[in-house]
C-alpha positions in Angstrom: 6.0 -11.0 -12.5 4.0 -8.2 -11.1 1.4 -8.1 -8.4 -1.8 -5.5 -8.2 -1.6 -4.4 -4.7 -4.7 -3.3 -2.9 -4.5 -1.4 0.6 -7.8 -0.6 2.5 -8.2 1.3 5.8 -10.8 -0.4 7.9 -12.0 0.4 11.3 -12.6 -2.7 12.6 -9.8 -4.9 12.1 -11.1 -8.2 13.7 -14.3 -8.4 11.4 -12.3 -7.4 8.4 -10.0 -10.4 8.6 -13.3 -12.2 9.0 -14.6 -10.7 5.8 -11.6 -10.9 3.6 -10.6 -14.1 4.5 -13.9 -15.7 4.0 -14.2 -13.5 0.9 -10.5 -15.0 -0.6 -11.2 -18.7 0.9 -8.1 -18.0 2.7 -6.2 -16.8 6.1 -3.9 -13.9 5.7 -0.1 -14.3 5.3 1.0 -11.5 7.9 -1.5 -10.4 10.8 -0.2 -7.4 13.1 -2.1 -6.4 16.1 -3.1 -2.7 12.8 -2.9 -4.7 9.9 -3.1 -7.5 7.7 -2.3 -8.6 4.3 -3.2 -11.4 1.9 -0.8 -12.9 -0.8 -3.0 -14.1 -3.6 -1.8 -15.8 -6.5 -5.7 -16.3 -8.1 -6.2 -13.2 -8.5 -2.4 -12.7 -8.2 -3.2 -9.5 -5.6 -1.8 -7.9 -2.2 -4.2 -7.3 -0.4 -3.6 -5.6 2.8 -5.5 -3.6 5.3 -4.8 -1.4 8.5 -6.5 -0.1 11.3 -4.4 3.4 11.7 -6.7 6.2 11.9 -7.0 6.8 8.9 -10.5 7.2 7.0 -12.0 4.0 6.3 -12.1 3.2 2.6 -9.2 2.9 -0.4 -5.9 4.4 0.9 -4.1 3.3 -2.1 -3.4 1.5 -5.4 -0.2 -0.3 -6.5 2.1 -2.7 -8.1 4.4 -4.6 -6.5 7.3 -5.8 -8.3 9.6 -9.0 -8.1 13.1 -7.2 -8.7 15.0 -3.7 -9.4 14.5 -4.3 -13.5 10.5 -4.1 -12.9 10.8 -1.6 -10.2 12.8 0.7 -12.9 10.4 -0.6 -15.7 7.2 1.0 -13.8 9.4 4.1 -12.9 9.4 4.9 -16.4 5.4 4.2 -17.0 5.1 6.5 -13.9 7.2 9.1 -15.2 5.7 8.6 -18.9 1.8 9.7 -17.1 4.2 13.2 -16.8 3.0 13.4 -13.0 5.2 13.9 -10.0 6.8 10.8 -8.8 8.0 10.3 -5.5 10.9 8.2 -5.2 11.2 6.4 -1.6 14.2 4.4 -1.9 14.6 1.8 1.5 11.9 3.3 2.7 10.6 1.1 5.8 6.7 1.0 5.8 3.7 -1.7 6.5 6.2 -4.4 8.2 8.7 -4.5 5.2 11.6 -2.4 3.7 11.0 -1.3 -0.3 12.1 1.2 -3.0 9.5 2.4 -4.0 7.8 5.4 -6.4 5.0 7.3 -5.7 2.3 9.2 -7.7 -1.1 10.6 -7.2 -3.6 9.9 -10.4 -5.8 12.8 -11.8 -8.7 11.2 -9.1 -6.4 12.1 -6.1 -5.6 8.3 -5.8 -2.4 7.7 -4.5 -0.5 4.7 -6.2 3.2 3.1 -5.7 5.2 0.8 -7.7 8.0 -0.8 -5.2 9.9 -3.7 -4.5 10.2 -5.3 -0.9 13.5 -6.0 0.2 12.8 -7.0 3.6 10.5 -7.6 6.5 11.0 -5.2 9.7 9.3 -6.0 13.0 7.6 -2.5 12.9 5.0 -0.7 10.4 7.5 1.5 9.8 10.1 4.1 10.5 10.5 7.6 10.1 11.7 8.8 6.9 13.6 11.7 8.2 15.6 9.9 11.1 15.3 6.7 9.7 14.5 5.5 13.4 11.3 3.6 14.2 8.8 6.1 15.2 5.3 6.1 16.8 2.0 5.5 14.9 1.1 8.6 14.8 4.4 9.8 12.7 4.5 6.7 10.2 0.5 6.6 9.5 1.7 8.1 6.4 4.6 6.6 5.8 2.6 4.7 2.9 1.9 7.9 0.8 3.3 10.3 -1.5 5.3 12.8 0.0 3.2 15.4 -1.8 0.4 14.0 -0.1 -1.8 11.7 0.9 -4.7 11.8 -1.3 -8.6 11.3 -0.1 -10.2 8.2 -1.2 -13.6 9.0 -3.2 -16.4 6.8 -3.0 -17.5 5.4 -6.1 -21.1 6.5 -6.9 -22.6 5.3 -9.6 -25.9 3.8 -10.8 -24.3 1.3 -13.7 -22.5 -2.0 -12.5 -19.0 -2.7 -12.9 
């Protein structure tokens, strides 16, 4: 079963766990001292957030799958929008190890489809060396290689 998956770059990481987890009526599943995530099954959502200089607001989209059939299964719809698709495969990023594929929508938003295979003890790892590197290198190791797009504000003067 798939998962929508929702990452958000705050700048306050403390008061954003407040938020969130008085917004979902729940605690987060994984808290690092630059990030946290929710699990949700209602909605069924992963939620995360990160406090790693990056500008506050979306940083991406996704769906998270539960094994390599739906993880092949989304390649295709990714490949079927006939954008570039990144493929990231045991790629260490956010605490876990995934494959993953990448694509930026015609808004500039980035979104994955990926499995996790694993958790790591780090956010991530650098792709080229594979060896755990500092913040500053793996910041965007949750990103298209092409990339990492801007998040645009929504403006608009309509609800919903």
């Amino acid at each position: 079963m798939k998962r929508f998956h929702v990452h958000v770059a705050v700048t306050d990481l403390t008061a954003s766990i407040r938020f969130y987890s008085a917004l979902f009526a729940v605690e987060p599943t994984v808290v690092k001292n630059d990030y946290a995530k929710w699990m949700l099954d209602d909605p069924r959502v992963n939620f995360a957030i990160s406090q790693r200089g990056a500008t506050p607001g979306l940083d991406h989209l996704g769906v998270q799958v539960d094994d390599e059939a739906e993880l092949a299964e989304m390649h295709s719809r990714l490949e079927g929008a006939a954008l570039p698709v990144d493929a990231q495969i045991g790629t260490a990023c956010c605490y876990v190890k995934s494959n993953k594929y990448w694509t930026v929508d015609p808004q500039g938003i980035a979104w994955e489809s990926y499995h996790t295979l694993n958790d790591i003890p780090v956010f991530g790892e650098s792709l080229s060396t594979q060896t755990t590197a500092p913040a500053s290198e793996v910041a965007a190791c949750c990103a298209p290689s092409s990339g990492k797009p801007v998040g645009i504000p929504v403006k608009s003067s309509s609800c919903c």
